[in-house]
C-alpha positions, 0 to 999 in steps of 0.5 A: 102598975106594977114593977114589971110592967114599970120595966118593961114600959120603960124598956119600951122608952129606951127602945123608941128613944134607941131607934130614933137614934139609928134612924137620925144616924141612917139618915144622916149616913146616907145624906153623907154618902149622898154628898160624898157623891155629888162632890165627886162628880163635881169636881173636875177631873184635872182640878190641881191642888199643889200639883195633884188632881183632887181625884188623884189626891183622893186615890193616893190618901184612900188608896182606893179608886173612884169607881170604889169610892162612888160604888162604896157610897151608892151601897152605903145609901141603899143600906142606910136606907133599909135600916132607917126603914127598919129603925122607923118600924120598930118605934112604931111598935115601942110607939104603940106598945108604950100607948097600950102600956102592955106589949099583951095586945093582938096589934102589939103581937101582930106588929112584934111578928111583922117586925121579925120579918122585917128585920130578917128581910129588910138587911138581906134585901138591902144587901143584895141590892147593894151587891148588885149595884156594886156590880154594875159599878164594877162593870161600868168603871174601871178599877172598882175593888170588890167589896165586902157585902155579905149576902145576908146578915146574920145577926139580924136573921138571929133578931127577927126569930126572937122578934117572931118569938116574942110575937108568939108568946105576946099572942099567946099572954093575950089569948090568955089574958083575954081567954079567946072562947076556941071554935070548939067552944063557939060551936057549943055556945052556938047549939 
C-alpha cells in the first residue's frame, strides 16, 4: 500500500468515525426535542412555582411563546432526522470504501453518486417540511413566531455537486483501472 492510498484509507477512518458523530448528535437532538415535547404538554397549564405558572415562567425566560416552542422542537425532530439519515449514508459508503481499501469501485462511485444526491435532497426535503409543519403550528396555536427555516441549504447543494463529482471521477479511475472494452469494442470482438 502505498502513501496515497494509506491517506486516503484513513481519511476514510476519520470520515466514518465523523459521521457517526453526527448521527449519535442527530439522534440525541431529536430525542431532546422529543422530551422537550413531551415536558411541555405534561405540565399542567396552572402549575405555579413561586407564584409563576411553568409555561409563563418558560415565556418570561425564552421570550418566546409555547406555540414556538412546540413548532421549534417538532422542526428540530424532522431536521435531526434527515441528517441522521444522511449521516448514516455516508458511513456506509466510508463502510464500504475502507473494506474495498480503494474508492476505485463501480459500487464505490455508485454509492458516491447516490450519496451527492442524497445530500442535495435530504436538507432541502427536510426543511420544507419542517416549514410546513412550523405552519400548521402557526395556524393551530396562538402567538407562534416565524421561524427562520430557509427553503434550501446552500452548503449542502455545494456538497452533494462535489460528491457527484467525486462519483464521476472514482467511475471513471475505475473504467480506467479496469479498461471497460467500449460497445465499439465488443462489436469488433463479436464479428
Amino acid at each position: 500500500m502505498n502513501n496515497t492510498q494509506k491517506t486516503i484509507q484513513t481519511l476514510s477512518q476519520v470520515g466514518r468515525i465523523l459521521c457517526r458523530i453526527v448521527f449519535i448528535c442527530c439522534i440525541v437532538g431529536g430525542v431532546g426535542c422529543l422530551l422537550g415535547i413531551i415536558g411541555l404538554a405534561a405540565i399542567p397549564e396552572g402549575f405555579k412555582i413561586g407564584g409563576t405558572t411553568i409555561h409563563g415562567l418558560i415565556e418570561q425566560s425564552a421570550e418566546i411563546s409555547l406555540g414556538t416552542c412546540y413548532a421549534s422542537m417538532t422542526a428540530g425532530i424532522i431536521l435531526c432526522a434527515g441528517e441522521a439519515v444522511l449521516a448514516k449514508i455516508a458511513e456506509a459508503y466510508f463502510t464500504h470504501e475502507l473494506a474495498a481499501g480503494t474508492p476505485f469501485t463501480f459500487e464505490g462511485a455508485a454509492e458516491l453518486k447516490r450519496l451527492g444526491i442524497c445530500t442535495i435532497c435530504i436538507p432541502i426535503g427536510t426543511h420544507i417540511v419542517a416549514a410546513i409543519v412550523y405552519g400548521i403550528f402557526k395556524l393551530a396555536m396562538d402567538n407562534v413566531q416565524s421561524a427562520d427555516l430557509s427553503a434550501f441549504d446552500s452548503g449542502s447543494i455545494g456538497l452533494g455537486i462535489m460528491f457527484l463529482i467525486m462519483g464521476l471521477l472514482c467511475r471513471y479511475g475505475t473504467e480506467t483501472a479496469v479498461k471497460q472494452p467500449t460497445q465499439e469494442e465488443k462489436t469488433e470482438q463479436e464479428n
